[in-house]
N, C-alpha and C positions, 0 to 999 in steps of 0.2 A: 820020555814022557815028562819028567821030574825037571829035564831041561828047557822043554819049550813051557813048562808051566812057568818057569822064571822068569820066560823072555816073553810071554806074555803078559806076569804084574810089572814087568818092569815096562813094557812098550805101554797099557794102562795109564802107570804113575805118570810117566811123559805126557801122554795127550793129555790128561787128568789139569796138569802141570801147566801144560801151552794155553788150554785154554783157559783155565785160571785167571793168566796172566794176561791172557788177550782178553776176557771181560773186563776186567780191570782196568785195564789201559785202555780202553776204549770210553771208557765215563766221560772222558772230555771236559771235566771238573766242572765248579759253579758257573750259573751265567750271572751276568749283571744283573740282571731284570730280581733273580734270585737271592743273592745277596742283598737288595735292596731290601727285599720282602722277608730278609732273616734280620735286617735292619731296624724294619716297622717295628716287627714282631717284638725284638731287644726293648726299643721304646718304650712300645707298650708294656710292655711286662715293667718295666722302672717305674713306669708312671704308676699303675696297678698298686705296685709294692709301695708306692709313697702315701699312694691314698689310704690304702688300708694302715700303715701305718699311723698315721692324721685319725685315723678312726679309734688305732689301738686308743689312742695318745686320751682323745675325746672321752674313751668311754672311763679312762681310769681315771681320768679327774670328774666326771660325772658320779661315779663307785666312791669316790672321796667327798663329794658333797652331799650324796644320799648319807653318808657311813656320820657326816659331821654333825646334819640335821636329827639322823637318828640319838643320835648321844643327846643334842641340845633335847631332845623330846623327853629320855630320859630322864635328864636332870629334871627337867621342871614335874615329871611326874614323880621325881623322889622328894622335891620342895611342897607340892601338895599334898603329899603325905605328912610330911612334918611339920605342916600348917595345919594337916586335919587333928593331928596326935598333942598339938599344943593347945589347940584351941577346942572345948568340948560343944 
């Protein structure tokens, strides 16, 4: 009993094994048509990442001219103070 239970995982593992092997080998790897279209895809994604990068780029020099306006507003509303505070 204890024998043919053996020789049954192991005749299993085999077929298990074969065909495995034969799906695999059977894919017949990429087509052209396919790799072109992993190609587009590459493109696009480069291009994607450039843009939004152009955007990053954009928006922190936009965050640095709001940030520099905001200071100049500042000062002049600390100069108006000490034109109000000098002058009664």
């Amino acid at each position: 009993m204890a024998k043919s239970k053996n020789m049954f995982m192991a005749l299993l593992m085999t077929v298990l094994f074969a065909g495995s092997t034969f799906l695999v080998g059977c894919g017949g790897g990429v087509s052209e048509e396919q790799m072109q279209q992993l190609n587009d895809l590459k493109a696009e994604v480069e291009s994607l990442q450039s843009q939004v990068n152009a955007k990053q780029n954009e928006k922190s020099q936009l965050e640095r001219q709001v940030a520099d306006k905001d200071a100049k507003i500042r000062q002049y509303l600390n100069d108006i103070d000490a034109v109000k505070k000098r002058c009664p």
